[in-house]
C-alpha positions as a Markdown table, in Angstrom:
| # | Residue | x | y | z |
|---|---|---|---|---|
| 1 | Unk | 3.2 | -31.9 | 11.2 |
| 2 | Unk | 3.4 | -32.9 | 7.3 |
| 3 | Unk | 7.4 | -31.8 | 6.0 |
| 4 | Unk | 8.0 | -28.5 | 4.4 |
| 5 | Unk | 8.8 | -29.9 | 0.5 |
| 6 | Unk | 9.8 | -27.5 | -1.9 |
| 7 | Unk | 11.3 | -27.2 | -5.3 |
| 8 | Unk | 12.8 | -24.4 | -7.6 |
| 9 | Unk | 11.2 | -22.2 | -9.2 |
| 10 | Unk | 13.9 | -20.4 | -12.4 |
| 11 | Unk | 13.6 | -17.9 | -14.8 |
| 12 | Unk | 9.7 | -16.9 | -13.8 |
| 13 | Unk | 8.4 | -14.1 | -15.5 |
| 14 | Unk | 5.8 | -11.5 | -13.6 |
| 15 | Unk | 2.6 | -10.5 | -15.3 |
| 16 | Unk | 4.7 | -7.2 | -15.6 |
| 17 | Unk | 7.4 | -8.4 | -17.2 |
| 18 | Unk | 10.1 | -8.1 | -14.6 |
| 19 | Unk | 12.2 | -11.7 | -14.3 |
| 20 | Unk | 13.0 | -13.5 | -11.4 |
| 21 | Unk | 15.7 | -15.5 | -11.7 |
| 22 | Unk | 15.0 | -18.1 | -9.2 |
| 23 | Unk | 12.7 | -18.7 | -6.2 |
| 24 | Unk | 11.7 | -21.6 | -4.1 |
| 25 | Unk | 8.1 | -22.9 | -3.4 |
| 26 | Unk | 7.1 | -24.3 | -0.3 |
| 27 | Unk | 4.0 | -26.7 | 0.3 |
| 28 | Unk | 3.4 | -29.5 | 1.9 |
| 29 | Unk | 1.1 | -32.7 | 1.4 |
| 30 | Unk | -1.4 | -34.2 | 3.9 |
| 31 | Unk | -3.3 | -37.6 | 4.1 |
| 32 | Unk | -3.3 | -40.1 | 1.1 |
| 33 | Unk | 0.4 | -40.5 | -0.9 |
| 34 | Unk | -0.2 | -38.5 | -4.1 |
| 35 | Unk | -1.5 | -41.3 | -6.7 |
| 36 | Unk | -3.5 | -43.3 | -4.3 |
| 37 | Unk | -6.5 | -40.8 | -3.9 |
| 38 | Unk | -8.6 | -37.8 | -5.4 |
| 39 | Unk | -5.9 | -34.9 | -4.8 |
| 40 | Unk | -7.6 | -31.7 | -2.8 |
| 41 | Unk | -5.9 | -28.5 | -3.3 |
| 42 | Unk | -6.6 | -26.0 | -0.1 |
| 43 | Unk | -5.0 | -22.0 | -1.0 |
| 44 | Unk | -4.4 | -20.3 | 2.0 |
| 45 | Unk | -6.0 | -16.8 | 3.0 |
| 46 | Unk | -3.8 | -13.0 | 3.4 |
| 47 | Unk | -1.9 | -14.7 | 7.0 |
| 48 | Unk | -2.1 | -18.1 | 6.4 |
| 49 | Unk | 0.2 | -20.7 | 5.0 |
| 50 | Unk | 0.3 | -25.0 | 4.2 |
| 51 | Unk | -0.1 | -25.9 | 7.6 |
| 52 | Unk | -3.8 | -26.6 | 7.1 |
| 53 | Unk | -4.3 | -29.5 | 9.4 |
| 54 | Unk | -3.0 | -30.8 | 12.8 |
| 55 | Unk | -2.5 | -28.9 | 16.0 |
| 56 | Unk | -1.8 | -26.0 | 14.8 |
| 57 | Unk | -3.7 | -25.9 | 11.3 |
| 58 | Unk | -5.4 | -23.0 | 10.5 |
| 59 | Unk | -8.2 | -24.9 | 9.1 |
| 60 | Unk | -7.8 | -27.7 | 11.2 |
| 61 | Unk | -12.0 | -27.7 | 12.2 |
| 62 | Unk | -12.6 | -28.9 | 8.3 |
| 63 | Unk | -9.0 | -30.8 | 7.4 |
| 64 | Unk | -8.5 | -34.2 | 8.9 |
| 65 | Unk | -9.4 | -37.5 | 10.1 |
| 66 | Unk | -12.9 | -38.2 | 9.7 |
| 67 | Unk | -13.0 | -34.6 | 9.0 |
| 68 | Unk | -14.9 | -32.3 | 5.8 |
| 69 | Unk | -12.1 | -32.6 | 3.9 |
| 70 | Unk | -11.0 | -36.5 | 5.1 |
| 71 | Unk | -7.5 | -37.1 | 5.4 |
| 72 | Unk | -8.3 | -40.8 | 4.9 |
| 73 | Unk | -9.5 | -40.4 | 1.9 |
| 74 | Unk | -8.3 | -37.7 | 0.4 |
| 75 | Unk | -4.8 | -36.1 | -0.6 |
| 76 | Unk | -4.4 | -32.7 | 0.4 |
| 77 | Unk | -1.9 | -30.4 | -1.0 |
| 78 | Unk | -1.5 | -27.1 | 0.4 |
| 79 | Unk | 1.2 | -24.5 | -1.2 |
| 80 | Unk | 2.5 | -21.7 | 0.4 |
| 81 | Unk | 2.4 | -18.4 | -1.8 |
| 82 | Unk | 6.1 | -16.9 | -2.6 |
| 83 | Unk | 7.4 | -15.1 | 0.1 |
| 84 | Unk | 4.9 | -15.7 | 2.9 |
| 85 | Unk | 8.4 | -17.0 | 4.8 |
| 86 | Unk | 6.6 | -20.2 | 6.2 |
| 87 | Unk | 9.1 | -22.2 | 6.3 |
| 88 | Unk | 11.3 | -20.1 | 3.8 |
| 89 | Unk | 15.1 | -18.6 | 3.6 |
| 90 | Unk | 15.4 | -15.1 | 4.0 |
| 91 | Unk | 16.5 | -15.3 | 0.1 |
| 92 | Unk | 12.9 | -16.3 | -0.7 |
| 93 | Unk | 11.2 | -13.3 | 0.8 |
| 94 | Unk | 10.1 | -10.7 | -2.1 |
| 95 | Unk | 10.5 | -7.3 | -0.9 |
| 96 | Unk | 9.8 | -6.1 | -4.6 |
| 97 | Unk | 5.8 | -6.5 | -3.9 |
| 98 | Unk | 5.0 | -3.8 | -6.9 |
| 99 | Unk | 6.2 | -6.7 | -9.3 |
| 100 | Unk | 3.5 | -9.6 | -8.5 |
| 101 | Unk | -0.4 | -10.1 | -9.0 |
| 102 | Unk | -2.6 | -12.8 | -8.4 |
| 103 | Unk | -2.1 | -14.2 | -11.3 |
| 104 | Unk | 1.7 | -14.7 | -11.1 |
| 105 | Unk | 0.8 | -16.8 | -8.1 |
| 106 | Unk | -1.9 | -19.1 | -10.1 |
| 107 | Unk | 0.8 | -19.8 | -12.4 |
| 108 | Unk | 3.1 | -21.1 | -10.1 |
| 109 | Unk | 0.1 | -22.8 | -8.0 |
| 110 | Unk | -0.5 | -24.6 | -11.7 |
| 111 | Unk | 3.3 | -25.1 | -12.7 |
| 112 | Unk | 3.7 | -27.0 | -9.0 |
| 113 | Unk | 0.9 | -29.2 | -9.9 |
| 114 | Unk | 1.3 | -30.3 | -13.3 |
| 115 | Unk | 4.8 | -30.0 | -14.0 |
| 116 | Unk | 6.6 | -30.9 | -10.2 |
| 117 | Unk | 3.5 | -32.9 | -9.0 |
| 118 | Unk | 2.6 | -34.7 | -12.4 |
| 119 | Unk | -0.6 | -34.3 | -11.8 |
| 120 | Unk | -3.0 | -34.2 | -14.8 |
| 121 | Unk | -6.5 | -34.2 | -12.7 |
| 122 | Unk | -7.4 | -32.6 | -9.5 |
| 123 | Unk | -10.7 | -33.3 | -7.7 |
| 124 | Unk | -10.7 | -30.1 | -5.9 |
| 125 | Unk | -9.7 | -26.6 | -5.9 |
| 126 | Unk | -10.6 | -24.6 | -2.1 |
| 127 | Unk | -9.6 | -21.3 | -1.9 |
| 128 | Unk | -10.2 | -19.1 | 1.4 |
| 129 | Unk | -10.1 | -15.2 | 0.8 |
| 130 | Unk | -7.1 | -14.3 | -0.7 |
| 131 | Unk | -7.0 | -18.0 | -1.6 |
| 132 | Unk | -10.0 | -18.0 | -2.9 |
| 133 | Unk | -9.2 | -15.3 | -5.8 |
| 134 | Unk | -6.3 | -17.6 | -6.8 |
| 135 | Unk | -8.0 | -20.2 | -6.6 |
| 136 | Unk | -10.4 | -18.4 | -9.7 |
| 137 | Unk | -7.2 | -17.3 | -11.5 |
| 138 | Unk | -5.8 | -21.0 | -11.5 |
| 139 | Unk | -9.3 | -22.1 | -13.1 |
| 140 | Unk | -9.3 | -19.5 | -15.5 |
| 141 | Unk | -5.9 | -19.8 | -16.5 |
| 142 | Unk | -6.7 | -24.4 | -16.2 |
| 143 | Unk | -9.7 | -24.2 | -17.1 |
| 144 | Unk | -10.2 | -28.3 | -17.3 |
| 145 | Unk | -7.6 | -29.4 | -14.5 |
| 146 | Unk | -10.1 | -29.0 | -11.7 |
| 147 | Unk | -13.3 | -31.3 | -10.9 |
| 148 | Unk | -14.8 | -29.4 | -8.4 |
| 149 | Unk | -13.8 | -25.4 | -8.2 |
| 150 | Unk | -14.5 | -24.1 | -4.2 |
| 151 | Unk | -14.5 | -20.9 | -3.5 |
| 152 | Unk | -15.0 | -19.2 | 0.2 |
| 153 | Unk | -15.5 | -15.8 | 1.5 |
| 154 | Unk | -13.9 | -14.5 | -2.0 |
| 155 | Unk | -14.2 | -13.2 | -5.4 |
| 156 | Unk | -12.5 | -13.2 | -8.5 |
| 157 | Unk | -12.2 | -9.4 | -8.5 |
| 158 | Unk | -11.1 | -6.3 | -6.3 |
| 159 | Unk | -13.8 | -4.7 | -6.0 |
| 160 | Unk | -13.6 | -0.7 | -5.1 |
| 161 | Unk | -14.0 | -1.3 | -1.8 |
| 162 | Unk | -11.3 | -3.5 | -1.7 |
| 163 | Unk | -9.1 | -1.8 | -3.9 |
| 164 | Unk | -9.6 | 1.3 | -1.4 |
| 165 | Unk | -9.2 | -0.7 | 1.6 |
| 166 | Unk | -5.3 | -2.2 | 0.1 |
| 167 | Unk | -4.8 | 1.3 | -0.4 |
| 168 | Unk | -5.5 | 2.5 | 3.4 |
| 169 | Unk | -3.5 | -0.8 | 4.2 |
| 170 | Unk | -0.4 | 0.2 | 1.9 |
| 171 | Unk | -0.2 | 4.1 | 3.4 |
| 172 | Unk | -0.3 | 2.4 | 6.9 |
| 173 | Unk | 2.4 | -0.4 | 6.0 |
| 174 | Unk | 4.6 | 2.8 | 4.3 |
| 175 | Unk | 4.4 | 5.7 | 6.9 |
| 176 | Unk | 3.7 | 3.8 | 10.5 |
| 177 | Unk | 6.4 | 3.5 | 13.1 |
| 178 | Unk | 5.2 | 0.2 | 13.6 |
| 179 | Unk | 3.6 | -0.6 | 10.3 |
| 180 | Unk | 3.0 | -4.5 | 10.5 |
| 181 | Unk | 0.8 | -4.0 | 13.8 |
| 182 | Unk | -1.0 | -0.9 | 12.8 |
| 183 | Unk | -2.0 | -2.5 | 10.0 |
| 184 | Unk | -3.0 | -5.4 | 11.6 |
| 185 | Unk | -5.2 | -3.2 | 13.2 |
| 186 | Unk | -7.3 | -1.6 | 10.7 |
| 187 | Unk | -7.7 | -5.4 | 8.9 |
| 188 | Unk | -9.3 | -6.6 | 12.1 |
| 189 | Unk | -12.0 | -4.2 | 11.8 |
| 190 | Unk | -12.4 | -5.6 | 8.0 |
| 191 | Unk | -12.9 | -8.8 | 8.8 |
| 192 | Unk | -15.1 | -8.5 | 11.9 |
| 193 | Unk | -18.7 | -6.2 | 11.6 |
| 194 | Unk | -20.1 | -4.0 | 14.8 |
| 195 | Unk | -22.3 | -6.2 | 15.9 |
| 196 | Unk | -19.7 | -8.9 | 15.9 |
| 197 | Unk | -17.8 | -6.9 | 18.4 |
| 198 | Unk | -21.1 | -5.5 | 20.7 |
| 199 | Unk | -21.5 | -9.1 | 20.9 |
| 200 | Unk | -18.0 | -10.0 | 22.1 |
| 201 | Unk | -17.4 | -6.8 | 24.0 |
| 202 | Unk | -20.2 | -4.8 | 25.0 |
| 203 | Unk | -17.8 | -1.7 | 26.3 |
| 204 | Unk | -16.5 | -3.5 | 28.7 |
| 205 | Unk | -13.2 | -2.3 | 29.9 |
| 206 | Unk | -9.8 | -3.9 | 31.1 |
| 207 | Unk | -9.5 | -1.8 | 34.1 |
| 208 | Unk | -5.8 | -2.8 | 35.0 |
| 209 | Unk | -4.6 | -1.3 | 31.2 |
| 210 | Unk | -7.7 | 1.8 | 31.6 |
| 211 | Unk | -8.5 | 0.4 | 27.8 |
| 212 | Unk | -11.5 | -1.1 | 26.3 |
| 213 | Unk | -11.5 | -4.7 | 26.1 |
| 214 | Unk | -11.9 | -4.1 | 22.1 |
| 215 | Unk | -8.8 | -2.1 | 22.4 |
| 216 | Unk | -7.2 | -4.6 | 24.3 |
| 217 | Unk | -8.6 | -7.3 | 21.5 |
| 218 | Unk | -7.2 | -5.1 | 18.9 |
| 219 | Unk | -4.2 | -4.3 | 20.4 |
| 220 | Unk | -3.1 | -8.2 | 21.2 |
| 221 | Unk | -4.1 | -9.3 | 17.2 |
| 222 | Unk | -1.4 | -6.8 | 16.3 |
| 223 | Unk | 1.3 | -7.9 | 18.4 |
| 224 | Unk | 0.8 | -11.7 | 17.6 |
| 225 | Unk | 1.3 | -11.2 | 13.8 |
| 226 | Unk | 4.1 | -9.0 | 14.4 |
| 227 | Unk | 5.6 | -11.8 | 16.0 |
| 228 | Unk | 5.4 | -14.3 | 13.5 |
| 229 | Unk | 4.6 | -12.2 | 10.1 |
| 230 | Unk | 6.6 | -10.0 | 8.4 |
| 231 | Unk | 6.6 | -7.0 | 6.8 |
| 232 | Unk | 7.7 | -7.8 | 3.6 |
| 233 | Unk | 5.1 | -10.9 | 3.1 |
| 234 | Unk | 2.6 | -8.5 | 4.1 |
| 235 | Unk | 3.1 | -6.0 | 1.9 |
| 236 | Unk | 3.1 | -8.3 | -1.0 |
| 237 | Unk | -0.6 | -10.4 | 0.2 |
| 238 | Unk | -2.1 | -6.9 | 0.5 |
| 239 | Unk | -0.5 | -6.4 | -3.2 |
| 240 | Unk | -2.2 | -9.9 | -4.3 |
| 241 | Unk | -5.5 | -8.9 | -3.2 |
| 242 | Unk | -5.9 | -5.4 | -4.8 |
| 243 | Unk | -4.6 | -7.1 | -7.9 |
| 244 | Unk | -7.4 | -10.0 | -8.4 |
| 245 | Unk | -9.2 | -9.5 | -11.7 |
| 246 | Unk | -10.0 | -12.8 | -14.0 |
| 247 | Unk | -11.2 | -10.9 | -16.9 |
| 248 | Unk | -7.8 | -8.3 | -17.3 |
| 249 | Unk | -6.8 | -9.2 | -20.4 |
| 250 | Unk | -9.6 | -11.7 | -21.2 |
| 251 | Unk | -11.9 | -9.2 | -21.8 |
| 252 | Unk | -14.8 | -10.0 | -19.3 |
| 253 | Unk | -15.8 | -12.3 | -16.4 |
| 254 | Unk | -17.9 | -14.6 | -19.3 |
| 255 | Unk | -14.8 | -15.0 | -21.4 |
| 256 | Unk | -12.4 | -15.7 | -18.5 |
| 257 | Unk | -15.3 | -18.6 | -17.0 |
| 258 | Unk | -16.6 | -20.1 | -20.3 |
| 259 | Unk | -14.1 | -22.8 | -20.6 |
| 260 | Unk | -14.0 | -23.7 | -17.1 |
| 261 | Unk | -15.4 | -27.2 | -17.2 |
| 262 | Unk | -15.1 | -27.6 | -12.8 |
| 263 | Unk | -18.7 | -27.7 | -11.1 |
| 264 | Unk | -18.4 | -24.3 | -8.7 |
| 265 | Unk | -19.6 | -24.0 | -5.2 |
| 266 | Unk | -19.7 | -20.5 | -3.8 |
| 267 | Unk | -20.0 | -20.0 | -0.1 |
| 268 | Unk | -20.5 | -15.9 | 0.9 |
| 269 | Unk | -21.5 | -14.6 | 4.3 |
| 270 | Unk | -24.2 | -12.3 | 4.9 |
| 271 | Unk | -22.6 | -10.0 | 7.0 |
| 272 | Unk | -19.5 | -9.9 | 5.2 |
| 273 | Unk | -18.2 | -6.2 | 4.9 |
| 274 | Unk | -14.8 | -7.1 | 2.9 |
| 275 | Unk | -16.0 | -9.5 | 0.1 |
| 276 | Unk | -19.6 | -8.5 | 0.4 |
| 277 | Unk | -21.8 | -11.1 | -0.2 |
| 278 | Unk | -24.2 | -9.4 | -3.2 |
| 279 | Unk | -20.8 | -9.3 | -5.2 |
| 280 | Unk | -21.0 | -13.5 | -5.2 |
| 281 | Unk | -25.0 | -13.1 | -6.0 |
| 282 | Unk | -24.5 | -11.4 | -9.3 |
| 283 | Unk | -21.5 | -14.1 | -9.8 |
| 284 | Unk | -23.3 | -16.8 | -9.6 |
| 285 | Unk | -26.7 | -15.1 | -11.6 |
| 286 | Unk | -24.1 | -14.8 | -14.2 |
| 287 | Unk | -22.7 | -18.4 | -14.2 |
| 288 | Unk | -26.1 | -19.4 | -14.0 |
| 289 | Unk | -27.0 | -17.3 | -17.3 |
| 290 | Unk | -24.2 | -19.7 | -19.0 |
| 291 | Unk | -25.3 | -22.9 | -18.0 |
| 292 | Unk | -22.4 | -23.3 | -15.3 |
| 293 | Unk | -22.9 | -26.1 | -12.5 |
| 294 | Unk | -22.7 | -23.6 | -9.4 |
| 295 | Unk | -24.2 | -24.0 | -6.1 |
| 296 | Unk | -24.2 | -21.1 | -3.8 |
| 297 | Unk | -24.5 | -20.7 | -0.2 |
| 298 | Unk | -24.5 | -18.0 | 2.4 |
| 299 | Unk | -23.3 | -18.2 | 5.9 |
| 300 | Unk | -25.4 | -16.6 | 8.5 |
| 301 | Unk | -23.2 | -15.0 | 11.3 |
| 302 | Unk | -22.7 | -11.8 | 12.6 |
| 303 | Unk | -19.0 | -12.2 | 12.5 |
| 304 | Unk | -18.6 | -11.2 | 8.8 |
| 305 | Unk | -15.3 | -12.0 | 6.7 |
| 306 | Unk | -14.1 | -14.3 | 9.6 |
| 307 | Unk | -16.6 | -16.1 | 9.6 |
| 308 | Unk | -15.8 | -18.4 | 7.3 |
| 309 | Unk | -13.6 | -19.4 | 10.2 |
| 310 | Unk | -15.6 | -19.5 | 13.0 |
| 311 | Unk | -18.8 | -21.1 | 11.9 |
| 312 | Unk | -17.9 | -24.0 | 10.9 |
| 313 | Unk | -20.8 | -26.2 | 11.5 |
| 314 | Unk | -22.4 | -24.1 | 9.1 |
| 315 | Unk | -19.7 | -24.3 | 6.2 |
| 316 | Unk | -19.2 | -28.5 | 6.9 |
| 317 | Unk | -23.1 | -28.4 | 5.6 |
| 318 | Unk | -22.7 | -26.7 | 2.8 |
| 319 | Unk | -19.5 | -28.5 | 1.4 |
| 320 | Unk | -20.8 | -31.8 | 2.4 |
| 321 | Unk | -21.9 | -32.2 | -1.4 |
| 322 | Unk | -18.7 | -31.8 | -2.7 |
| 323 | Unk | -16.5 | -33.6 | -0.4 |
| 324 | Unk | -18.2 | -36.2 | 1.5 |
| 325 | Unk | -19.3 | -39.2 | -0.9 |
């Protein structure tokens, strides 16, 4: 496993206005020594954190030797977002979640890599879900720092949907007796579609517990994040997503992306029910209107949002343009 690094973050200043006086980041570097290869940024999704790689990487299928994302050839920098608590001091949790938006967490993204990391150039900029609307709020707000601008199962807006889904999430995470798992829960359901769980499940039951297996699925999702999330972090990702918007304050999507000089990739799945797929489509007609380089590519899976994890056959083939050269 790569070391935790991290360096201090002072006097930051919230898209709302509220200051925080100081704050650490944490991230960590894989492959290459920064300086010796084309850097590749990777921003985590709602759970995740910089442990992209190794044994116990959550995108370990497409990060690492001889891998999609080559650890021999590239440098891969990975940060976590403020107050996840990977690796973190209970001092660096925020429990003021209200206070942050995406875009607070592109700046710092940006600050770490051009004013701790020095770096003036970065091949490539992946963002995963939550990641991936960060990832669109770092372009906009450096709109020349990144090559290649790659963004999965994500967009660089809440949507309704969404913004009615953090909203379930938030009553959940406020009135449950056991908030973190229940919420856990409902999200499941998001990220999976029915026929993704006929196919898994078919009403079969555990007959030991007298509960559905799906329950039993359900049930076990909950009590593992409960175990090694917390409550506070959550809160504050769910917070992130609902608050992803490029154009606030630039006036529309066409302002916020006409300076962005990266070529884009977008990569949607069909059956996504939580960053539904049509959204990216009238992206990427958009960009194409402009003149932006964009390629665009839709897993086929049954297993909606988390697919992005799962099929990943699928997803090394349509990033093979961008990372394997």
């Amino acid at each position: 496993m790569s070391d935790i690094l991290h360096y201090p973050l002072t006097d930051f200043v919230t898209s709302c206005g509220v200051r925080i006086p100081a704050l650490r980041v944490y991230y960590q570097v894989f492959g290459k020594a920064l300086g010796t290869a084309p850097v590749v940024v990777v921003n985590h999704a709602f759970t995740g954190n910089s442990q992209v790689t190794g044994e116990n990487g959550w995108w370990k299928e497409a990060i690492g030797e001889g891998k999609l994302i080559d650890t021999l050839k590239y440098t891969v920098v990975a940060f976590n977002i403020p107050g996840n608590g990977f690796g973190a001091r209970e001092e660096d949790m925020i429990p003021n979640y209200e206070h942050w938006a995406g875009i607070d967490i592109a700046r710092i993204f940006n600050q770490g890599l051009t004013e701790h990391l020095g770096l003036k150039e970065v091949f490539a900029l992946v963002g995963c879900s939550l990641g991936g609307g960060i990832a669109w709020e770092m372009a906009a707000l450096a709109p020349t720092l990144f090559k290649e601008l790659v963004i999965v199962a994500a967009d660089w807006k809440a949507t309704d949907w969404i913004i009615g889904n953090c909203l379930l999430q938030e009553q959940i995470l406020k009135n449950s007796t056991h908030p973190l798992h229940d919420a856990r829960l409902h999200a499941m359901l998001c990220y999976r579609t029915p026929q993704s769980l006929k196919l898994k499940f078919e009403r079969t039951t555990n007959i030991p517990l007298q509960l559905y297996n799906v329950e039993t699925w359900l049930l076990h999702h909950g009590d593992k994040l409960h175990k090694r999330f917390s409550l506070s972090a959550y809160k504050l990702m769910n917070q992130l997503v609902k608050t992803i918007d490029i154009s606030k304050e630039r006036g529309s999507f066409a302002e916020a992306v006409a300076p962005i000089t990266a070529h884009i990739t977008i990569v949607s799945t069909d059956s996504d029910l939580y960053f539904v797929p049509q959204e990216n489509r009238d992206t990427v007609t958009e960009l194409r209107e402009m003149g932006k380089p964009v390629d665009y590519y839709e897993i086929h899976s049954v297993h909606g949002h988390d697919a992005f994890l799962i099929e990943h056959k699928q997803l090394e083939q349509y990033l093979k343009k961008v990372f394997v050269r």
